[in-house]
N, C-alpha and C positions, 0 to 999 in steps of 0.2 A: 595591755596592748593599746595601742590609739588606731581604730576604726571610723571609718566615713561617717557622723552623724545621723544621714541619710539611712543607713544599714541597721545603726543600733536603737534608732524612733520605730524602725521597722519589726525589730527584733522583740523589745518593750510593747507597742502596739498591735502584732501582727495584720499591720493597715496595708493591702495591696499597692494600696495608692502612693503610701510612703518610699515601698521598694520600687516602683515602678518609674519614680522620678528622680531614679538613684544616677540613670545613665544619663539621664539630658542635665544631670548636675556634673555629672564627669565631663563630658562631653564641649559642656562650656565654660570647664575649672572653677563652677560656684560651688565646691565642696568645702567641708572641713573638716578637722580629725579632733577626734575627743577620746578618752578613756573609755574602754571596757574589761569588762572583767569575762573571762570565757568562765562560762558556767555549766553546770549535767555533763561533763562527761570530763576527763583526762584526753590532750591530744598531746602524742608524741609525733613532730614534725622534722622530716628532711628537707632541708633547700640546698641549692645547690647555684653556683655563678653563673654557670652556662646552662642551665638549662631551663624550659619553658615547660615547667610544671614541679610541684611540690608533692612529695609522697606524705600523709598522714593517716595514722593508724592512734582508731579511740579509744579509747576504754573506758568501763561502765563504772559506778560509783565503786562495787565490789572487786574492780581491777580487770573483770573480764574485758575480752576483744569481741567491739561490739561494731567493727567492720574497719575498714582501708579507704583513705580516701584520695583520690589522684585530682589537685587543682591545679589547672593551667593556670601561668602567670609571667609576666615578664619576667627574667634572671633578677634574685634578688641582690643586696647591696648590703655588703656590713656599713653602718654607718656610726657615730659616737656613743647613739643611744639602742642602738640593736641592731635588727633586721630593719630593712626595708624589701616592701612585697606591691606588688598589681594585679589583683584579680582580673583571673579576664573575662569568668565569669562560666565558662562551661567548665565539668567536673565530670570525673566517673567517680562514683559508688561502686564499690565491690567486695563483695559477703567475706566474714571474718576466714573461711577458711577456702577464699579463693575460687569458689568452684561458680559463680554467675556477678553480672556487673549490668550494669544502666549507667548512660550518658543523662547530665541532669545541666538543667539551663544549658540547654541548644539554642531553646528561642531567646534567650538574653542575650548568649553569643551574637547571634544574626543580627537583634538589635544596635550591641553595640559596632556592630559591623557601620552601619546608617549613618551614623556621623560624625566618621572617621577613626573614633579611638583604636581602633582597631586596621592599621592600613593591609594594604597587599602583602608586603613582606612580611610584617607581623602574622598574618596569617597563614601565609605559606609554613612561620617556623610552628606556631601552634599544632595549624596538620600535621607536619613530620612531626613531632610531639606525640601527637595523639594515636598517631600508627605506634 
């Protein structure tokens, strides 16, 4: 897959400061995309055109299910070379067999709320999303 740079120094490093400068590089299009290779776990993912959020469900080296993960994202986009996705950066987590969930990067949300990438409309469809 090709991942934000920013993400995957972060990912290699786990330097706060790398993630943290992820959004004022969205924010003023200084990003860039490089390869990565997803690693530890199997993700089987749904996307879908119209909607603002991706269902994915992991599994563990042994094949077990080792939870559900629901990421908001703008509608993706078949394009020549795959998917195309936008994190939008809040996510729910929710245990392999359903019965409890947490909201994760709220305050990244909020963030990226700050300097625009995120406008009003986009955010109203995220909320009805996330209801």
């Amino acid at each position: 897959m090709l991942a934000p740079t920013t993400w995957i120094r972060w990912l290699r490093t786990g330097d706060d400061a790398v993630r943290e400068q992820a959004i004022p590089d969205l924010a003023t299009g200084r990003w860039e995309l490089d390869r990565w290779v997803w690693r530890d776990t199997t993700q089987l993912t749904r996307f879908d055109t119209d909607r603002h959020f991706s269902v994915s469900r992991f599994f563990d080296a042994e094949g077990r299910c080792g939870g559900w993960y629901v990421d908001f994202v703008r509608p993706c986009r078949r394009t020549a070379i795959g998917i195309d996705t936008f994190d939008l950066l809040v996510d729910l987590v929710v245990t392999a067999d359903l019965s409890a969930y947490r909201w994760k990067d709220e305050d990244e949300y909020l963030q990226d709320r700050r300097p625009g990438l995120i406008d009003d409309t986009l955010h109203r469809r995220v909320e009805g999303a996330r209801q």
